[in-house]
C-alpha positions in Angstrom: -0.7 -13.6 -7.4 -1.6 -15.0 -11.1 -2.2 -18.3 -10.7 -6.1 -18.1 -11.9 -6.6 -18.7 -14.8 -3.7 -16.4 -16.9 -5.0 -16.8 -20.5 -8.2 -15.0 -19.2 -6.5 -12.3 -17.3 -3.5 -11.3 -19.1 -3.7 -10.0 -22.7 -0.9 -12.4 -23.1 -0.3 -15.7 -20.9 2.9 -15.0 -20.0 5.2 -11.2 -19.6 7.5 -12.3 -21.9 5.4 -14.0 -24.6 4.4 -10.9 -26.4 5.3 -7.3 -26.3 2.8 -6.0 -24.2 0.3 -7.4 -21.5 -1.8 -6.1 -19.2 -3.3 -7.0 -16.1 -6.2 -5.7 -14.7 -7.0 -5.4 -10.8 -9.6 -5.1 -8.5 -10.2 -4.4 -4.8 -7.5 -6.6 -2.6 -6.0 -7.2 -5.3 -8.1 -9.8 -7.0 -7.4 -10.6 -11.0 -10.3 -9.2 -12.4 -11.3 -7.5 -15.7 -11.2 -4.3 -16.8 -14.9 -3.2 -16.1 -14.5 -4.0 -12.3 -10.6 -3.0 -12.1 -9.2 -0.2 -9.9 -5.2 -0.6 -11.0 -4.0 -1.7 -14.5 0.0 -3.1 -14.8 0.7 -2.9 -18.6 4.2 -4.9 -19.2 6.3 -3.6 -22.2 8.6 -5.7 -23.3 10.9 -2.9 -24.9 14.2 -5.7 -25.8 15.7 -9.2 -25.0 16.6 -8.0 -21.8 14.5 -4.6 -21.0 11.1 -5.2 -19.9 9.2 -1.8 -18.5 6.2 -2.3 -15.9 3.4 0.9 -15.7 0.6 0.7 -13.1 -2.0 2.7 -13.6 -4.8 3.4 -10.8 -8.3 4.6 -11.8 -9.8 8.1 -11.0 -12.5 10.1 -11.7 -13.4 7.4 -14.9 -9.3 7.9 -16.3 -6.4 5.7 -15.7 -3.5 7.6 -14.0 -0.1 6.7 -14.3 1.1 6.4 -10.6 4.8 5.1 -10.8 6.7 2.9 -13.6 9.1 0.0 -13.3 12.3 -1.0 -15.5 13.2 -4.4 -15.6 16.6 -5.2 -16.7 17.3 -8.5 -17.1 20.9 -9.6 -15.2 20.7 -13.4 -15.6 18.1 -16.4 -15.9 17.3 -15.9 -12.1 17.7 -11.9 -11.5 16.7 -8.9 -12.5 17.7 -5.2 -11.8 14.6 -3.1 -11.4 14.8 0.6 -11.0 11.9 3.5 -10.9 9.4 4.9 -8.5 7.1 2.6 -6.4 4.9 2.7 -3.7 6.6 1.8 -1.3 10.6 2.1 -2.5 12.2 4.5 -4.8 15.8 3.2 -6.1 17.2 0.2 -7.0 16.3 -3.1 -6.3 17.0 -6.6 -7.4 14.8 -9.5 -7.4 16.1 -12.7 -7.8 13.7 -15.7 -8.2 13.7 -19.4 -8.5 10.9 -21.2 -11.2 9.6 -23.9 -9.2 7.8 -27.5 -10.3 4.4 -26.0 -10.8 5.2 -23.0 -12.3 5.2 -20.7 -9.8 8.4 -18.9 -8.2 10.1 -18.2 -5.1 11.6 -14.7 -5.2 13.6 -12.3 -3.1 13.8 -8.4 -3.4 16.9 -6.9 -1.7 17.9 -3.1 -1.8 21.2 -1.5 -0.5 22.5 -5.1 0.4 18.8 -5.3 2.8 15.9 -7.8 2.1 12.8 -6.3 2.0 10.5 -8.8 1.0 10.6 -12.7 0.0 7.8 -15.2 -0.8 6.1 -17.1 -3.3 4.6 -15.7 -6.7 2.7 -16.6 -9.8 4.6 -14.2 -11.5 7.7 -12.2 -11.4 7.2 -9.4 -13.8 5.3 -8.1 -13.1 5.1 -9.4 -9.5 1.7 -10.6 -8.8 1.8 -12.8 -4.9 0.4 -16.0 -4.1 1.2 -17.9 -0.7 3.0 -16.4 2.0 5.0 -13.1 1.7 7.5 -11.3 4.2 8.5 -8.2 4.1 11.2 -6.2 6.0 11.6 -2.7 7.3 15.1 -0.9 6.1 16.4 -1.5 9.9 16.1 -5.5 9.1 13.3 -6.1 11.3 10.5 -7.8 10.6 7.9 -5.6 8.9 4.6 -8.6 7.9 4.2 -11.6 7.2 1.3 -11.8 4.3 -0.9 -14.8 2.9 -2.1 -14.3 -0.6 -4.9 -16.2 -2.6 -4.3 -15.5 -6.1 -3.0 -11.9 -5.7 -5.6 -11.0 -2.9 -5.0 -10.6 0.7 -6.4 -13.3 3.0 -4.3 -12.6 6.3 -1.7 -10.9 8.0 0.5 -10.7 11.1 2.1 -6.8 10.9 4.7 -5.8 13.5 6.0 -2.0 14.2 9.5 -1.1 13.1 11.4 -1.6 16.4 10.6 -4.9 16.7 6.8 -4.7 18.7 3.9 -6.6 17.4 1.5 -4.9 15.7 -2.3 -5.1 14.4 -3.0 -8.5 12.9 -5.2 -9.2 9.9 -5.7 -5.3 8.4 -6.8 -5.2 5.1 -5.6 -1.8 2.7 -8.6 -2.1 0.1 -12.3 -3.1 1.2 -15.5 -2.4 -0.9 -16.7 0.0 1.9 -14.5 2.3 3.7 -15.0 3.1 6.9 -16.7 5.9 7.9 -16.3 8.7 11.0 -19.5 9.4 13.2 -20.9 12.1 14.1 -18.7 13.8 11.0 -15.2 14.5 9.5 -16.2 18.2 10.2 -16.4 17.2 13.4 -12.7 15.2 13.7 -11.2 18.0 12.0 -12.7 20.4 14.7 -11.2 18.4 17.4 -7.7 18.3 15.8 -7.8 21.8 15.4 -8.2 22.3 18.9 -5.4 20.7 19.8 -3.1 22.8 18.3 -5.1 25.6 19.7 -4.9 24.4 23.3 -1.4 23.8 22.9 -0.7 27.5 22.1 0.7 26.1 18.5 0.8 28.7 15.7 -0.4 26.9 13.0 0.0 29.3 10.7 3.8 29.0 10.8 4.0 25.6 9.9 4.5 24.2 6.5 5.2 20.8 5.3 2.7 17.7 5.2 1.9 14.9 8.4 1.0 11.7 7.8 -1.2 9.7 10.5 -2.3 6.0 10.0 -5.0 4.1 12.4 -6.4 1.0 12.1 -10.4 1.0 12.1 -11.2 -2.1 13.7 -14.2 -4.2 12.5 -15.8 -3.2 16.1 -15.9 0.6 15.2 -12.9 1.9 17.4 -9.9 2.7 16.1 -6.5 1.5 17.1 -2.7 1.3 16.3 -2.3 5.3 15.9 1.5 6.1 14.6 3.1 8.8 12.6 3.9 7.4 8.8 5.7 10.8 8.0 5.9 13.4 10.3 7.5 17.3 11.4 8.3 18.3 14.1 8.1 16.2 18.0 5.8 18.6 19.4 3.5 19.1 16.4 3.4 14.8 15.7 3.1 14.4 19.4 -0.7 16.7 19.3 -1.5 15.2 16.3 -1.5 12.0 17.8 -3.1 12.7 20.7 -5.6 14.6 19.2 -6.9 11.3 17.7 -6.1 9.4 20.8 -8.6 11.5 22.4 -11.7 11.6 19.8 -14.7 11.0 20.2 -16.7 8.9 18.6 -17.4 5.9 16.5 -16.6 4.4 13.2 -18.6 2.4 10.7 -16.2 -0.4 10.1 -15.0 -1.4 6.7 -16.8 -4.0 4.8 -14.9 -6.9 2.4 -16.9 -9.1 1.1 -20.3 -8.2 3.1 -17.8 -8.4 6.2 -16.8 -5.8 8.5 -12.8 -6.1 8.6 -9.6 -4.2 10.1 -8.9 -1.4 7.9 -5.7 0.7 7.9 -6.8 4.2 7.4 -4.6 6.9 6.3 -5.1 10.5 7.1 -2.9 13.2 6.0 -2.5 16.6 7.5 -1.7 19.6 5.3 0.7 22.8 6.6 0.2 25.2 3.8 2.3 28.4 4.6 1.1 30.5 1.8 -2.3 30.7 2.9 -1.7 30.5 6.3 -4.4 27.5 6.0 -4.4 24.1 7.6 -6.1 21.7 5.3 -7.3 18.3 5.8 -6.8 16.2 2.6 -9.4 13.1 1.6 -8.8 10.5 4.2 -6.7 8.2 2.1 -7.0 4.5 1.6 -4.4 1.8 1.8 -3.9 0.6 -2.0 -4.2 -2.8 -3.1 -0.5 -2.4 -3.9 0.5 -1.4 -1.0 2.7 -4.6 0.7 2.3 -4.6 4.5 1.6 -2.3 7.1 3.3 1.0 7.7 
């Protein structure tokens, strides 16, 4: 992910040649500078053997802390990383090989389970070039990822028991997707299925998370439950979007329309006795995978 051209992009060439760097990143993941840069990973290099990664994504004009890494260096070829992250919270340990031109091979393995292996430009922090795998908790296969200098270029994505999934879905565009005739209207229609289903929404508390893919023809496809409640209220949830009606303006990448995995969370606020719809969410240029 840093091949370009690192004197440019880093503060400093390499993570461990000064105390601090800081790459900047823009949509997909591409090395870019600060004025066009959506995420920021400063690298503090805090001992001989402690270096602390904070990524930073940028809203409403500030950067935002969104989760920190702590490197703690094992051996020549591992290191123990602990903190929050997108997609783990724990322990993990990546071990990594320097290869001929510079670049690594590395492998990241929690609780004794892979969950991702590929090539890299660099390790710390990790920034992807070539091919990438990834792993659900189960073992199974989760993608299999080619990267150009940090940005996406392809995927193959399968779901967690083992099925094949959407191919080829990109988690950052330039243009999101957008819902026709409305969101009002989408969040209308999911109302109404918990109406028709005689569900009391206002007894319900707790957040649901749905994700689709919007495809690059307008529909949407691959509906699933990334965190859900209870059967019943997941199972009209779903269905409710199963059952929509109407189009989507695909996403655009590049001035092309592309597969798009859309995330749209579901809010069960007792208190109020409210249902809220939070901002449909996009997928992150850090996020690895599919759901």
């Amino acid at each position: 992910m840093t091949a370009l051209i690192l004197s440019f992009f880093f503060v400093a060439t390499s993570a461990f040649a000064q105390k601090e760097s800081i790459v900047y990143i823009g949509t997909n993941g591409k090395l870019t500078t600060l004025d066009q840069a959506i995420f920021m990973q400063k690298t503090l290099k805090k001992s001989s053997k402690v270096t602390t990664v904070l990524t930073y994504q940028l809203t409403d004009a500030k950067w935002t802390k969104l989760y920190t890494e702590k490197y703690k260096t094992l051996n020549d070829s591992t290191f123990q990383i602990n903190g929050n992250r997108e997609n783990y919270k724990g322990t993990t340990f990546r071990t990594f090989t320097k290869q001929a031109d510079g670049s690594f091979k590395f492998r990241d393995v929690a609780k004794d389970q892979l969950l991702r292996s590929g090539s890299a430009k660099s390790v710390v922090p990790l920034l992807v070039h070539g091919q990438v795998t990834e792993y659900y908790m189960g073992g199974n296969k989760k993608s299999v990822s080619e990267y150009n200098e940090n940005e996406l270029v392809s995927n193959e994505n399968w779901r967690e028991n083992g099925d094949k999934y959407i191919d080829t879905i990109f988690y950052s565009v330039d243009s999101d997707p957008t819902f026709n005739p409305g969101i009002k209207v989408m969040h209308q229609h999911i109302l109404k299925g918990f109406k028709d289903a005689g569900i009391d929404i206002s007894a319900i508390s707790g957040s649901l998370i749905l994700g689709f893919v919007v495809m690059e023809n307008g529909t949407i496809d691959g509906i699933k439950i990334i965190k859900g409640l209870a059967p019943n209220i997941n199972s009209i949830a779903f269905e409710s979007f199963a059952t929509l009606q109407g189009s989507w303006t695909p996403a655009k990448l590049n001035n092309k329309t592309v597969r798009y995995f859309q995330i749209f969370p579901i809010n069960f606020i007792y208190k109020q006795q409210s249902f809220e719809f939070a901002e449909l969410g996009k997928g992150g240029i850090l996020h690895w995978g599919a759901y």
